[in-house]
C-alpha positions as protocol buffer text, in pm:
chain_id: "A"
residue {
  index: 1
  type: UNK
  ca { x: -1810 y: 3507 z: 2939 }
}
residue {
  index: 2
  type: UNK
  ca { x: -1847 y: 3296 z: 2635 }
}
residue {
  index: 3
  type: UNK
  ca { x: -1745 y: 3333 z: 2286 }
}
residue {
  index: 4
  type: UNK
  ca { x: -1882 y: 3218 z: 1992 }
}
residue {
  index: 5
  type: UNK
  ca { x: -1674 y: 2884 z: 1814 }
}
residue {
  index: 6
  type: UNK
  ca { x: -1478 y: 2984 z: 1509 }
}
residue {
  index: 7
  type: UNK
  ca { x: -1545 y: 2792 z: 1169 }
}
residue {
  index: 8
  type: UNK
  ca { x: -1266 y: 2686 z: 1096 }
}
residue {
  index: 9
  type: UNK
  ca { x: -1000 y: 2606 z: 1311 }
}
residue {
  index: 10
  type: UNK
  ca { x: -661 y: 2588 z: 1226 }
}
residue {
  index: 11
  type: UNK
  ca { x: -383 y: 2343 z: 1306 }
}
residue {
  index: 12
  type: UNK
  ca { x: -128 y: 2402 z: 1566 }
}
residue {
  index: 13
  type: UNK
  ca { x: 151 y: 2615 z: 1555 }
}
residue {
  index: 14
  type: UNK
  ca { x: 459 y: 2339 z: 1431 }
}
residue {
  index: 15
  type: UNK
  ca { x: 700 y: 2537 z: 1637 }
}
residue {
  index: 16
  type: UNK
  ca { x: 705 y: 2482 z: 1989 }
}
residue {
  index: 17
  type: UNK
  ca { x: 812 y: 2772 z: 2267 }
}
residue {
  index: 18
  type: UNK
  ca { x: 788 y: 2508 z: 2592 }
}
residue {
  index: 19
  type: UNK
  ca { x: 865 y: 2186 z: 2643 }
}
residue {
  index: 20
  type: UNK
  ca { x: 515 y: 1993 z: 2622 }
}
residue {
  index: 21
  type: UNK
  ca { x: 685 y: 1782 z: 2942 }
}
residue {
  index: 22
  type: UNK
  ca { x: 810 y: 2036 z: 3145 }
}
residue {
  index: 23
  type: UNK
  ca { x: 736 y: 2355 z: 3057 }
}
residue {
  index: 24
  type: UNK
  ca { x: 1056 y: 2472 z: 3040 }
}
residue {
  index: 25
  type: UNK
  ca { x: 1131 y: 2714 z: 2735 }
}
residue {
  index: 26
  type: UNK
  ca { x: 1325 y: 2505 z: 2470 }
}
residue {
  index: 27
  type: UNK
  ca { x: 1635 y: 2610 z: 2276 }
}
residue {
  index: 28
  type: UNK
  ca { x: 1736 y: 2521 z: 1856 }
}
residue {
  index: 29
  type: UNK
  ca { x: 2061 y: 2321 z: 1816 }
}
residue {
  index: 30
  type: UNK
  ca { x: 2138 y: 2030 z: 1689 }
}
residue {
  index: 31
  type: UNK
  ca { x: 2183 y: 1790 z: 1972 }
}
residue {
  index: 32
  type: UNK
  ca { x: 2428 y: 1514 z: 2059 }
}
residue {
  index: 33
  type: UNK
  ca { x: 2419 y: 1255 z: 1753 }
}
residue {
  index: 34
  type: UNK
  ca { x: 2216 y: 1476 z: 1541 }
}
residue {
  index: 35
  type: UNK
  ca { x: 2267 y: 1622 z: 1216 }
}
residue {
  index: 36
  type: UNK
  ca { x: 1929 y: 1868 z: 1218 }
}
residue {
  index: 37
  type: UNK
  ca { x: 1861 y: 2170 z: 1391 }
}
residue {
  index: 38
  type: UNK
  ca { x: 1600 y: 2041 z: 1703 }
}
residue {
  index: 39
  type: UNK
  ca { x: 1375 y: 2234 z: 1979 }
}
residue {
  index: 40
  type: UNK
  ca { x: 1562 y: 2080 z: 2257 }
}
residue {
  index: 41
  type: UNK
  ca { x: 1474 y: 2119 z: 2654 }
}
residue {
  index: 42
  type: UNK
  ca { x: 1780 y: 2178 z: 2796 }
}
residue {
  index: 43
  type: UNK
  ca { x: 1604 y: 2109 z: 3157 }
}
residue {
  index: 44
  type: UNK
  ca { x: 1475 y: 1738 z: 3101 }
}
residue {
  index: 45
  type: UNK
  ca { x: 1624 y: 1637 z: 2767 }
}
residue {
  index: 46
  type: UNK
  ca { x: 1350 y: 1619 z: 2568 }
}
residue {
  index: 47
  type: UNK
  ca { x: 1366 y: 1658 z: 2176 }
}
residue {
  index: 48
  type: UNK
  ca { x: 1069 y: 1747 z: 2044 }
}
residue {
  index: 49
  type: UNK
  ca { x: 1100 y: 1619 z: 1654 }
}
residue {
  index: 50
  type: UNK
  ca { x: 851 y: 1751 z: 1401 }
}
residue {
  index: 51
  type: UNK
  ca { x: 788 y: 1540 z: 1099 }
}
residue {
  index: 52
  type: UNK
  ca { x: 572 y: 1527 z: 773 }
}
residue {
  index: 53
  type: UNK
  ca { x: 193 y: 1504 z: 800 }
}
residue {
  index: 54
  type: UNK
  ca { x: 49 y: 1247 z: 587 }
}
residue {
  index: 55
  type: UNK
  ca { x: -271 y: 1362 z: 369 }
}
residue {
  index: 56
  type: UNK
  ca { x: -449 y: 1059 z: 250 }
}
residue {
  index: 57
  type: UNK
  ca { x: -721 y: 1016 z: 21 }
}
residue {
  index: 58
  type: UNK
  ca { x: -889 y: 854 z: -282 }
}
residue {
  index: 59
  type: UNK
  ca { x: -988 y: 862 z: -687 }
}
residue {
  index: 60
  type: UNK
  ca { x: -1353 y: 769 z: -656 }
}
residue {
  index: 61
  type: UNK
  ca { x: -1465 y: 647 z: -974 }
}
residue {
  index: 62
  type: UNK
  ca { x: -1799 y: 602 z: -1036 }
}
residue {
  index: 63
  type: UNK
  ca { x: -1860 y: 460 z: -1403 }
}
residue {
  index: 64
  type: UNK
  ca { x: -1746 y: 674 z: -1638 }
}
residue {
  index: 65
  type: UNK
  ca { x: -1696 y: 969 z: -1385 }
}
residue {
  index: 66
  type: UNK
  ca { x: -1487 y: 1123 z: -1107 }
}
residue {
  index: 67
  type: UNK
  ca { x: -1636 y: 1226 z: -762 }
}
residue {
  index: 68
  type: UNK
  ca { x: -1497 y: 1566 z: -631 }
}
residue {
  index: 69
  type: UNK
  ca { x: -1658 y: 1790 z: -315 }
}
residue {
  index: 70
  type: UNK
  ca { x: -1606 y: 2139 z: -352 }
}
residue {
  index: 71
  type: UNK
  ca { x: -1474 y: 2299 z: 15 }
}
residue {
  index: 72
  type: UNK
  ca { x: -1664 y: 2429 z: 248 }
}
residue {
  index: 73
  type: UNK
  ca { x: -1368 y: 2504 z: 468 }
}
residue {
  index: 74
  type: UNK
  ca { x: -1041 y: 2768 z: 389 }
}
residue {
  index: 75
  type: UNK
  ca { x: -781 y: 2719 z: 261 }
}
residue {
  index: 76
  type: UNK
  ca { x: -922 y: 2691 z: -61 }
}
residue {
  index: 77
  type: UNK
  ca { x: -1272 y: 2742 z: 31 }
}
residue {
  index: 78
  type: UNK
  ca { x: -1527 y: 2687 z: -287 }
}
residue {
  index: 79
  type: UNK
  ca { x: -1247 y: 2491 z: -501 }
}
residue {
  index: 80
  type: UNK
  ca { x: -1334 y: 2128 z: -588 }
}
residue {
  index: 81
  type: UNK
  ca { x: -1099 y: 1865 z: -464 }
}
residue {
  index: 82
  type: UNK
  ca { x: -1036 y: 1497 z: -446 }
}
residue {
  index: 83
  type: UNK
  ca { x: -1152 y: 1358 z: -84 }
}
residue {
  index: 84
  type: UNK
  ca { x: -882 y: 1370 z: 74 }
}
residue {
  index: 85
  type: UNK
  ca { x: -747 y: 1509 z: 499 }
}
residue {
  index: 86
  type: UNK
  ca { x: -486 y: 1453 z: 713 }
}
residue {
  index: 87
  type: UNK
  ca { x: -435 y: 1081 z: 887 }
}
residue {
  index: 88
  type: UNK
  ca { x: -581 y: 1033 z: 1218 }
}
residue {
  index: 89
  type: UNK
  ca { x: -318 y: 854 z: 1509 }
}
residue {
  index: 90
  type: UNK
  ca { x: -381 y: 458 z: 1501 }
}
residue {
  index: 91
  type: UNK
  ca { x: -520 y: 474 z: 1105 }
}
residue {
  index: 92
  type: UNK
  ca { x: -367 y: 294 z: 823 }
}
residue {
  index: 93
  type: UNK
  ca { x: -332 y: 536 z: 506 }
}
residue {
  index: 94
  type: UNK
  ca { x: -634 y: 330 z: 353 }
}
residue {
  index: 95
  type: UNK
  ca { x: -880 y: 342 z: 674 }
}
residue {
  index: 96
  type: UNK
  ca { x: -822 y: 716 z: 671 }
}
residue {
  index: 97
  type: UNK
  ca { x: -856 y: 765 z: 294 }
}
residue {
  index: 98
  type: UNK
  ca { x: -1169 y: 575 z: 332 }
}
residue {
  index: 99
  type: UNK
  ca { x: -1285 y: 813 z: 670 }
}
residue {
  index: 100
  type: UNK
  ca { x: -1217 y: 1092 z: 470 }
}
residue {
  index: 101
  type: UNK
  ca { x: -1431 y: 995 z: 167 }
}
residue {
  index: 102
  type: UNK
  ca { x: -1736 y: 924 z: 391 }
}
residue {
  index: 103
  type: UNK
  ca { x: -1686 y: 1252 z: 570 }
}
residue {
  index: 104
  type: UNK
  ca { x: -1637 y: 1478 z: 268 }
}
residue {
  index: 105
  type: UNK
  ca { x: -1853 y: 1306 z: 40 }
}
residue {
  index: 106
  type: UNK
  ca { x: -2071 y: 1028 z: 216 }
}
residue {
  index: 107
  type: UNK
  ca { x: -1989 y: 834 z: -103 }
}
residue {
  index: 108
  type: UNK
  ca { x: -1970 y: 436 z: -27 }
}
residue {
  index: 109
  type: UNK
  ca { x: -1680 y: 316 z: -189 }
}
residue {
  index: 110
  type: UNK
  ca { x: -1464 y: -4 z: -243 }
}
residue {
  index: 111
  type: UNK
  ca { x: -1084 y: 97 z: -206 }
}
residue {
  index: 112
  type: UNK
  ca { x: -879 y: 21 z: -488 }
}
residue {
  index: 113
  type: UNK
  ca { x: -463 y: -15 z: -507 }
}
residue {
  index: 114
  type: UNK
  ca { x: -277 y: 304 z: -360 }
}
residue {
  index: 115
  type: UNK
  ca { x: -200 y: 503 z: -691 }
}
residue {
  index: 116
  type: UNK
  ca { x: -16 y: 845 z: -611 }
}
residue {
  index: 117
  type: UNK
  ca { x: 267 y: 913 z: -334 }
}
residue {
  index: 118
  type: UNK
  ca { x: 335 y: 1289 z: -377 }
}
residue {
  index: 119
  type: UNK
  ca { x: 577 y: 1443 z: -166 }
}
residue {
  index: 120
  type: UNK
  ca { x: 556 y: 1763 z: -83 }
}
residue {
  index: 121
  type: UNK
  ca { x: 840 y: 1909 z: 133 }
}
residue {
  index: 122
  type: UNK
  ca { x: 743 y: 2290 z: 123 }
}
residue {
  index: 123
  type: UNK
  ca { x: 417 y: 2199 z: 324 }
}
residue {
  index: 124
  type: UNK
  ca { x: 582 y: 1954 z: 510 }
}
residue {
  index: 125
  type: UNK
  ca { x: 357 y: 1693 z: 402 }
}
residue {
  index: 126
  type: UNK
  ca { x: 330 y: 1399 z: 209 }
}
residue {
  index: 127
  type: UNK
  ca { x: 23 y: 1290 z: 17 }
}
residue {
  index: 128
  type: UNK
  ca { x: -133 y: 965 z: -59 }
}
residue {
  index: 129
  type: UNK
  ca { x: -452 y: 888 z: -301 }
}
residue {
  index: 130
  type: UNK
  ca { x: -572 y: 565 z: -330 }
}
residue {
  index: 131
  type: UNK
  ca { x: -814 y: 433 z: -647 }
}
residue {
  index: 132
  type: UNK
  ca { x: -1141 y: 387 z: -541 }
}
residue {
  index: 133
  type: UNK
  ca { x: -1497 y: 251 z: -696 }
}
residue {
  index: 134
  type: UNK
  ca { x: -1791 y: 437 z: -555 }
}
residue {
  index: 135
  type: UNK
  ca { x: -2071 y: 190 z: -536 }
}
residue {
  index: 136
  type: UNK
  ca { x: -2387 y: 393 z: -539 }
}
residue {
  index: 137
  type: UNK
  ca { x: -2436 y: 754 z: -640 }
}
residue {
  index: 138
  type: UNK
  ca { x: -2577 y: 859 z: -323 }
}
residue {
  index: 139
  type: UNK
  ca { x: -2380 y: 1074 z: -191 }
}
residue {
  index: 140
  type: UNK
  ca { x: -2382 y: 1293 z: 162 }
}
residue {
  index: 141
  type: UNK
  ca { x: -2158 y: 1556 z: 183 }
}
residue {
  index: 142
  type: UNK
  ca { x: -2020 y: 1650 z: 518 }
}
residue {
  index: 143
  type: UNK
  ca { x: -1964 y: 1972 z: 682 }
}
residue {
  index: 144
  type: UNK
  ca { x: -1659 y: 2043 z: 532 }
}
residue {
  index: 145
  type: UNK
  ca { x: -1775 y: 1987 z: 178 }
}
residue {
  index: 146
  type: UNK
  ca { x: -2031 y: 2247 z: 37 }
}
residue {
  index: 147
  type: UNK
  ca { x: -2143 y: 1999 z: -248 }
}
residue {
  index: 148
  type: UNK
  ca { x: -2062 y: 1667 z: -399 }
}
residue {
  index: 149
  type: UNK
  ca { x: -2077 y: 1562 z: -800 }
}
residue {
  index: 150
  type: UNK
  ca { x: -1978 y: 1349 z: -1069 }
}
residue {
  index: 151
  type: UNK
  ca { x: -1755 y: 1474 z: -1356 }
}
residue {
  index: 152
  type: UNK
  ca { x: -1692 y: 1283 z: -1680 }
}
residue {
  index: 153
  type: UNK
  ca { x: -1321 y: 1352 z: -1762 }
}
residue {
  index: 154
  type: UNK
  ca { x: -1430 y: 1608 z: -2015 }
}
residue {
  index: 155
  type: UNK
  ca { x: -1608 y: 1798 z: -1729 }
}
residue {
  index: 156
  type: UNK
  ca { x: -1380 y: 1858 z: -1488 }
}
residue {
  index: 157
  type: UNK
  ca { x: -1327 y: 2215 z: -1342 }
}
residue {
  index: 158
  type: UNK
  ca { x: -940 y: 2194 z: -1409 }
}
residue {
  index: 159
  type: UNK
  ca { x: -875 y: 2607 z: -1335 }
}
residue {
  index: 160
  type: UNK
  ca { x: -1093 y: 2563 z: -1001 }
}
residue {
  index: 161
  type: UNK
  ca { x: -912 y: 2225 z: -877 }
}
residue {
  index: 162
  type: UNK
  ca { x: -786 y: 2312 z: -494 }
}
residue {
  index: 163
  type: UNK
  ca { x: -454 y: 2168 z: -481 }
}
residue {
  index: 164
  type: UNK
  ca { x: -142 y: 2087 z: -724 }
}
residue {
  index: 165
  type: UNK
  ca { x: -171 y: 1723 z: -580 }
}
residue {
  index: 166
  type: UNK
  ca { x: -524 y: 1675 z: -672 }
}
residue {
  index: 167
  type: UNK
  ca { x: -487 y: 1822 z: -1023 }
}
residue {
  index: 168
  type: UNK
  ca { x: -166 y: 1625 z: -1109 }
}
residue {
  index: 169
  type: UNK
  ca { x: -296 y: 1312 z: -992 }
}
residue {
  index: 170
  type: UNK
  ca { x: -639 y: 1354 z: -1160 }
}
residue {
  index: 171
  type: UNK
  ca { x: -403 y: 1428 z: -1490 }
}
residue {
  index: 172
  type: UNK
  ca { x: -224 y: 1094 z: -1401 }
}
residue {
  index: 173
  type: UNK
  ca { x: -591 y: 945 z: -1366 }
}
residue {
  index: 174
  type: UNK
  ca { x: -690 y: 1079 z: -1742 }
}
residue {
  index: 175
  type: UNK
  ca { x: -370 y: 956 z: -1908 }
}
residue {
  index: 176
  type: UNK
  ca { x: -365 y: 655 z: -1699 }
}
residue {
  index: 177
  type: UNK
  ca { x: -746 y: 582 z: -1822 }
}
residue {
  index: 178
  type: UNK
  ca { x: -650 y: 604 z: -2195 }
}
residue {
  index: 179
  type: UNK
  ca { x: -432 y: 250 z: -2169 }
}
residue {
  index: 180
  type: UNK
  ca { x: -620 y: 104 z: -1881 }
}
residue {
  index: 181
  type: UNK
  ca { x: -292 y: 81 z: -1672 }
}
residue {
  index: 182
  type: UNK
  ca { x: -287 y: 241 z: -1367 }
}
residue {
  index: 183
  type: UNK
  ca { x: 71 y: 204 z: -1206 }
}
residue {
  index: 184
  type: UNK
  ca { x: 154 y: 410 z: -859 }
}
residue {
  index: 185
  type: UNK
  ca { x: 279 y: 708 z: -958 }
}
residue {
  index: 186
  type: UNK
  ca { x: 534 y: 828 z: -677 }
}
residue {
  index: 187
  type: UNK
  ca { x: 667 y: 1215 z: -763 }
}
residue {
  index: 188
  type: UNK
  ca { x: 719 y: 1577 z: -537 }
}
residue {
  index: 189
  type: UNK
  ca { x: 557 y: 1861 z: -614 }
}
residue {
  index: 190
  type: UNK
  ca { x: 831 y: 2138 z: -665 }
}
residue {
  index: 191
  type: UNK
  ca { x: 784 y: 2476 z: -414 }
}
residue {
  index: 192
  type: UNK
  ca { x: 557 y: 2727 z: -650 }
}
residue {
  index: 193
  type: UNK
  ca { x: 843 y: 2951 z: -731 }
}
residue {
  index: 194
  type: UNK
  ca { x: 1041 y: 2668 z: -921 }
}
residue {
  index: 195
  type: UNK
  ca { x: 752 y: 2620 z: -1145 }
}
């Protein structure tokens, strides 16, 4: 009996039942020389530590206009974004922001300085955009991307922007465009209902 493949699949539980070593079913304390609460197996020792995700991504400039893809993928599916996904094992921040760019967008780019650090502690993630100069409007979009454009700063879909990351650092772009200084902007993102 087969099934047919979802579309989109979504990550893994972050809370674990069994112990990924022995299958034993863990407990939550705070072990020996801890200060957090920890699934712990009690029957081989193991800690099994969660930690932030890192998103990673990029600014791509391309004259005088921004590259966005709109998503083809929940959550957020049909709002425009930066190109932007979560690092790979054995990446740097950069190589994935770069990955990430070709398989949104297929947009060949030359990576710039890292610009925004965002934490974001409610998603348990922290998010990284780089600057970026595209170096040819051809662009490819990848599955997860329904389209691919240009937007002068006048242009851009503000009230259809996916994320609070992407819209704050595209504001930090704008304002940062006006001088011609772009410093690395390093902020959190408050939870929604502090805004």
């Amino acid at each position: 009996m087969t099934s047919q493949a979802p579309t989109f699949y979504f990550p893994a539980p972050r809370a674990q039942k069994y112990c990924s070593l022995c299958g034993t079913q863990l407990s939550r304390r705070v072990p020996p020389e801890d200060n957090r609460v920890r699934d712990v197996c009690d029957q081989c020792g193991a800690i099994h530590y969660q930690n932030p995700r890192n998103v990673v991504g990029v600014v791509p400039v391309y004259g005088d206009r921004i590259l966005l893809c709109r998503r083809a993928i929940e959550p957020r599916l049909g709002k425009w974004t930066l190109p932007a996904g979560f690092m790979e094992l054995g990446e740097t921040t950069a190589q994935g922001a770069m990955r990430e760019t070709q398989e949104e967008a297929g947009a060949q780019i030359e990576l710039g300085q890292l610009y925004t650090i965002i934490d974001v502690p409610q998603a348990e993630q922290v998010h990284f955009f780089y600057l970026a100069k595209v170096v040819s409007p051809a662009l490819y979009p990848g599955p997860e991307s329904s389209e691919a454009a240009f937007f002068r700063v006048e242009d851009i879909p503000w009230n259809e922007l996916s994320f609070r990351t992407v819209s704050s650092t595209l504001r930090h772009y704008v304002e940062d465009a006006r001088t011609g200084v772009f410093p690395v902007h390093h902020y959190d993102i408050p939870d929604a209902e502090s805004n």
